[in-house]
Legacy VTK file of the C-alpha trace (Angstrom):
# vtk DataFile Version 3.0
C-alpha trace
ASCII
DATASET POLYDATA
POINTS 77 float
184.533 42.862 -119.240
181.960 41.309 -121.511
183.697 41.384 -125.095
180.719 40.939 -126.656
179.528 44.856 -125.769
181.309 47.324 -128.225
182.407 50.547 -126.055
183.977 53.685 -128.129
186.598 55.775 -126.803
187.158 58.480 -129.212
189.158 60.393 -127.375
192.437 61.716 -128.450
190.853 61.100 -132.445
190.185 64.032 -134.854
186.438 64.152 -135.695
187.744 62.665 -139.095
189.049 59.718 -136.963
186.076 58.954 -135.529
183.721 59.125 -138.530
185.938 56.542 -139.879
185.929 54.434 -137.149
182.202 54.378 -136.527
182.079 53.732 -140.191
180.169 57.314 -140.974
183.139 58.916 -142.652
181.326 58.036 -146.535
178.223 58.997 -144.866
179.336 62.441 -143.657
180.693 63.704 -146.697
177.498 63.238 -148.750
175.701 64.739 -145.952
177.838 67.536 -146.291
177.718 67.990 -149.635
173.885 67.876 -149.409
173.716 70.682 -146.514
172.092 67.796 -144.731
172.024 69.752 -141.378
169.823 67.450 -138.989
172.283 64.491 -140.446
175.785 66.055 -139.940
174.123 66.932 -136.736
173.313 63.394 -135.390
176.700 61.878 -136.668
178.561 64.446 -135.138
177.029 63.372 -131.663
177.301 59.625 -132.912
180.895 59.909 -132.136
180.818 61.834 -128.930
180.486 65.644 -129.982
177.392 66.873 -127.663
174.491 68.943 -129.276
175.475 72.233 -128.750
178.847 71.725 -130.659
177.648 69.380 -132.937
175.179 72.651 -133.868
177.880 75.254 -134.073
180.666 72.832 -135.799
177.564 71.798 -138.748
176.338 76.048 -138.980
180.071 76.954 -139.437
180.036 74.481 -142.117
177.211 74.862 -144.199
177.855 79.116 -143.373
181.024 78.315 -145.321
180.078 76.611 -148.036
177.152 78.978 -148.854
180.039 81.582 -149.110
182.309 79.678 -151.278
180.571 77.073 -153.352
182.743 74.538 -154.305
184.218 75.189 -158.240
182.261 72.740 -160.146
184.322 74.302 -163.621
186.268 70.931 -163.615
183.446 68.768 -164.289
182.148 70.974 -167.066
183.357 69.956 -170.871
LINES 1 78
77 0 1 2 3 4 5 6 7 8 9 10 11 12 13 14 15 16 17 18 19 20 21 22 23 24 25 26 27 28 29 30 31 32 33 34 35 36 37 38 39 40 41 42 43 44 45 46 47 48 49 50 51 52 53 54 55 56 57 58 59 60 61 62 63 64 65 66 67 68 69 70 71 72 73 74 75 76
């Protein structure tokens, strides 16, 4: 096999795993924080999660976080 071609086998790696090893973990999580839908979206399938999964997994998410906000009292003086 050609070394030079790049093949990746996620499987048996958490979704966490894989953002990390494609390099989109950083990526993801400001995404995320945004509600970046269409983005969480396409990195989800960048690392082998088809569309319709990749759809539910990101509307569970952002449903989520639109019901509990994260507590930004920490930040606050």
């Amino acid at each position: 096999m050609d070394k030079s071609i790049k093949i990746n086998d996620y499987s048996g790696m958490t979704v966490n795993e894989r953002f990390f090893s494609a390099g989109l973990l950083d990526e993801w999580d400001m995404a995320a924080r945004n509600s970046d839908r269409m983005s969480m979206i396409r990195m989800l399938q960048v690392v082998g999660i088809n569309e319709y999964e990749a759809t539910k997994t990101v509307e569970h998410i952002l449903d989520r976080q639109a019901r509990n906000p994260p507590n930004d009292s920490a930040s606050k003086p």
